[in-house]
C-alpha positions as CSV (number, residue, x, y, z in Angstrom):
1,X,-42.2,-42.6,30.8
2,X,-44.7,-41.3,28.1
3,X,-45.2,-38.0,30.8
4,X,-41.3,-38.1,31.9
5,X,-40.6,-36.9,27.5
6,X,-42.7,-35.0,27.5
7,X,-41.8,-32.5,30.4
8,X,-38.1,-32.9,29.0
9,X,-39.3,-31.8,25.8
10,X,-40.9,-29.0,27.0
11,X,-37.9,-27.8,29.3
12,X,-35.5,-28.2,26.1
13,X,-38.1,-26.0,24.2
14,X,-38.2,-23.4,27.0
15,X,-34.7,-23.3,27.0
16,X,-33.9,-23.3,23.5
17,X,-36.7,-20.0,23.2
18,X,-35.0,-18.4,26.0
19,X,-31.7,-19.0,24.7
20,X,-33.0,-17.1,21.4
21,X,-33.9,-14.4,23.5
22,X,-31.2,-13.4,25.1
23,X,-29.0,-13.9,22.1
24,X,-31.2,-11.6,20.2
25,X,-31.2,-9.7,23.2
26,X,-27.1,-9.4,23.8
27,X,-26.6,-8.5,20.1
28,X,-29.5,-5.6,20.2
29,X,-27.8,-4.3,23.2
30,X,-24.3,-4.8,21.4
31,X,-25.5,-3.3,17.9
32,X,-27.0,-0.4,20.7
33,X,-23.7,0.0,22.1
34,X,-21.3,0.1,19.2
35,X,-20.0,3.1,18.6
36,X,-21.2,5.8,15.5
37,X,-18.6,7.5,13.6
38,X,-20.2,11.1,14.5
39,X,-17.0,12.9,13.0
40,X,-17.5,15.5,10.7
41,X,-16.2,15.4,7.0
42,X,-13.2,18.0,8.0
43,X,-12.4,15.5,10.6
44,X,-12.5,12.2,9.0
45,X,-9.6,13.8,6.5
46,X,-8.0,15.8,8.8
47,X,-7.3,12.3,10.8
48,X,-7.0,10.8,7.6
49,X,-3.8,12.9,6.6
50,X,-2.4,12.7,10.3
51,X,-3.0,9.2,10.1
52,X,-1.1,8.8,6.6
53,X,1.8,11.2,7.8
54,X,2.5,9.2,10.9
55,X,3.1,6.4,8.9
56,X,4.9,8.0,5.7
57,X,7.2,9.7,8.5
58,X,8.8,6.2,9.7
59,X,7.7,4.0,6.5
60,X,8.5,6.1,3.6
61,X,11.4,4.0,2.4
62,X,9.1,1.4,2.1
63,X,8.2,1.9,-1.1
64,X,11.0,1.6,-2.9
65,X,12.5,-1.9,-0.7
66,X,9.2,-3.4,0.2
67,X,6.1,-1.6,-2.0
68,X,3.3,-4.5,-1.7
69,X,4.1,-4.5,1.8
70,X,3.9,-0.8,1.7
71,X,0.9,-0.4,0.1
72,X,-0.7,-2.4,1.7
73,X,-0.7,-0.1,5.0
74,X,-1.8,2.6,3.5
75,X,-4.8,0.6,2.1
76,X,-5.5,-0.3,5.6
77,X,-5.3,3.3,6.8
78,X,-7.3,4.5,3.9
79,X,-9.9,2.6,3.2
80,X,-12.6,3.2,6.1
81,X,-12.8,6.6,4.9
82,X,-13.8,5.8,1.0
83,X,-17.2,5.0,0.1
84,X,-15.6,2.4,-2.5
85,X,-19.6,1.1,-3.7
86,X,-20.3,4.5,-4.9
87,X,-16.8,5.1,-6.4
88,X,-16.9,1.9,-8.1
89,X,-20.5,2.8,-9.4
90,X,-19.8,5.6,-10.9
91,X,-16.5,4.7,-12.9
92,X,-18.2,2.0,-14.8
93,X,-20.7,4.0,-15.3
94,X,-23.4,2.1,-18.0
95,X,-21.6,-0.7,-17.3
96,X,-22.6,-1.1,-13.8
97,X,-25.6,-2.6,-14.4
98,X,-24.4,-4.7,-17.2
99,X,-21.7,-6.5,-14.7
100,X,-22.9,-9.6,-12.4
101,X,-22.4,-8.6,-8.7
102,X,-18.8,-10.8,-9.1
103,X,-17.7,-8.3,-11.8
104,X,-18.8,-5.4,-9.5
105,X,-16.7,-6.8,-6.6
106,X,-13.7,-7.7,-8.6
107,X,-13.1,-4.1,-10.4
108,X,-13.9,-2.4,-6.5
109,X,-11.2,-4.4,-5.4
110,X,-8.8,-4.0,-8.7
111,X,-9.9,0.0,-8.9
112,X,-9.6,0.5,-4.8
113,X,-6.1,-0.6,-5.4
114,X,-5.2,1.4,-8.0
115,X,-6.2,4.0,-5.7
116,X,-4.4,3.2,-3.1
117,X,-1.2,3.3,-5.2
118,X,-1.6,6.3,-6.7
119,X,-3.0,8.1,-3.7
120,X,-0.1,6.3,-1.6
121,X,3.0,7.6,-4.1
122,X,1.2,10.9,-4.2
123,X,1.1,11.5,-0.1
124,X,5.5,9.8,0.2
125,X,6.3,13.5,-1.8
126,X,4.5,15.2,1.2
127,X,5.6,13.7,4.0
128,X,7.5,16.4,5.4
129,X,5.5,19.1,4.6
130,X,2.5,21.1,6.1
131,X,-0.6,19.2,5.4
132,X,-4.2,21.0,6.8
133,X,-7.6,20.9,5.8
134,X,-9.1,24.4,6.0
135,X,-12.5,25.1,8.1
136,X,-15.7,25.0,6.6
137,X,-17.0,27.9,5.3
138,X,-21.0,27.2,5.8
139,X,-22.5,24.9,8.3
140,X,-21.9,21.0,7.2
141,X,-25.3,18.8,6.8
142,X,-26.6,16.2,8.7
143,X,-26.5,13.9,5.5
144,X,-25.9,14.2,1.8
145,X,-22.7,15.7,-0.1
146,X,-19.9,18.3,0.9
147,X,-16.9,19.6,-0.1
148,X,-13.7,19.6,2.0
149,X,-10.5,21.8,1.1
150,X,-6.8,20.0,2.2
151,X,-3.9,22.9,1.5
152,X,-0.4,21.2,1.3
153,X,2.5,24.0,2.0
154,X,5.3,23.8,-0.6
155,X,8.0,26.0,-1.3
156,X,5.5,27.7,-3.8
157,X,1.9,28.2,-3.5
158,X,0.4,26.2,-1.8
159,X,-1.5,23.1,-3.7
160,X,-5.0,22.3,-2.8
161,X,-6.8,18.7,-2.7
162,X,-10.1,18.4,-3.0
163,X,-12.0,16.0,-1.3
164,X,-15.8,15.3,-2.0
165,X,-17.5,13.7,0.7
166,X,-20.9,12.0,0.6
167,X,-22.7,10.4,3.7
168,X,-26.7,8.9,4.0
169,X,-28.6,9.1,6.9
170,X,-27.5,7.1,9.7
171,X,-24.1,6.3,8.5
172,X,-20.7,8.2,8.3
173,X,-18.9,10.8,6.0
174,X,-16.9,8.7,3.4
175,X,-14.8,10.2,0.2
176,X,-17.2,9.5,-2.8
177,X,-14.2,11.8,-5.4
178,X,-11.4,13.5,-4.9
179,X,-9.5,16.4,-7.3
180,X,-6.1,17.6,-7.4
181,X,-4.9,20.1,-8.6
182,X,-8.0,20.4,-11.1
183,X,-7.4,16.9,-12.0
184,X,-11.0,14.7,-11.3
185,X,-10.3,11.3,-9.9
186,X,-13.5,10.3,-10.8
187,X,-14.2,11.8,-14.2
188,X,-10.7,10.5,-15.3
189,X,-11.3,7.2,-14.1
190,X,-14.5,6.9,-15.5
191,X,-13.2,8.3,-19.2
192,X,-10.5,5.2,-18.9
193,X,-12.9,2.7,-17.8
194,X,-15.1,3.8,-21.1
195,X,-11.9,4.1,-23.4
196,X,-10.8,0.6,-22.0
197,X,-14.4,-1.2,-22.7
198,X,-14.9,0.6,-25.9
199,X,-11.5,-1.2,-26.5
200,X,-12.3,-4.8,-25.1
201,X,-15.5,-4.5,-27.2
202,X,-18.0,-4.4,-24.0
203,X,-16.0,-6.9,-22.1
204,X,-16.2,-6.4,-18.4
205,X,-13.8,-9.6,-17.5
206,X,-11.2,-8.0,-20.2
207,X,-11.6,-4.4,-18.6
208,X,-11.0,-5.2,-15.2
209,X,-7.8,-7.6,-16.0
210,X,-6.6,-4.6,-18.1
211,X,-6.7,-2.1,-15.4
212,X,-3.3,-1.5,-13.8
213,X,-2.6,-0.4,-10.4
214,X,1.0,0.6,-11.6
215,X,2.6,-0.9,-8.2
């Protein structure tokens, strides 16, 4: 009986190691296999705005009957392509590494939105007009920062967005600012987050519940 557990023991060992195995071994082979987002900078906005216009083109009444709803879509749509981490980092500037990681999270997911909202009212005013992002005009790194030029066609001259794209080794090209019309996201952002602490005398919890996404 004594010999009988422990050859049972044994076999449930054996299995349980070889189980390990080839579960480490199917999600090697699946990590292996996923596909890498090898697009270039130009590409990720240029399918970015196609993206965005298919919807606006069918959806755009949706922001004035059903806006949460509405927004919500284009968050879904436009968020892949934003490096919100960095963002984040950078409009809180000092404060960054005052805030506990919750803090950090909460004003991502408070400052992504306001994002969105602005971003998304911005795009319904162009969503019958020419939309292209111009070719690069030197060759476009393996890694690090570049700078990618949309043109949207108006009746006038033509307005230019500017999208500033950072990506590290290994990973993909992702919007780290963006400036219209000479207006910096970033820097404008980061000037309100300062005026808006300076305000709630240093308090991060008081900041991020005072920041408005103006749906």
């Amino acid at each position: 009986m004594k010999l009988f557990k422990l050859v049972a023991g044994y076999i449930m060992t054996v299995t349980f190691v070889m189980g390990l195995v080839v579960s480490n071994a199917a999600v090697a082979q699946t990590e292996q296999e996923a596909p890498v987002d090898a697009r270039t900078p130009h590409a990720v906005i240029d399918d970015l705005a196609k993206n965005i216009l298919t919807f606006l083109k069918t959806n755009k009444d949706q922001l004035q009957t059903e806006p949460t709803a509405f927004y919500d879509e284009i968050e879904n749509i436009v968020t892949p392509s934003l490096n919100l981490d960095y963002i984040a980092k950078k409009v809180m500037g000092a404060y960054w590494s005052k805030a506990t990681p919750e803090q950090r999270e909460k004003f991502q997911t408070v400052f992504a939105r306001s994002m969105i909202v602005t971003y998304g009212k911005g795009m319904a005013n162009y969503a019958d007009l020419d939309v292209k992002v111009l070719p690069p005009t030197k060759p476009v790194p393996d890694a690090g920062g570049f700078v990618v030029v949309q043109e949207i066609t108006t009746t006038g001259v033509p307005e230019k967005v500017v999208y500033f794209m950072g990506k590290r080794p290994g990973a993909r090209w992702q919007i780290i600012n963006v400036v219209y019309e000479g207006v910096n996201l970033r820097d404008t952002s980061q000037g309100q987050f300062a005026q808006l602490a300076s305000e709630k005398k240093g308090d991060i919890d008081a900041v991020i519940a005072s920041w408005k996404s103006a749906e």
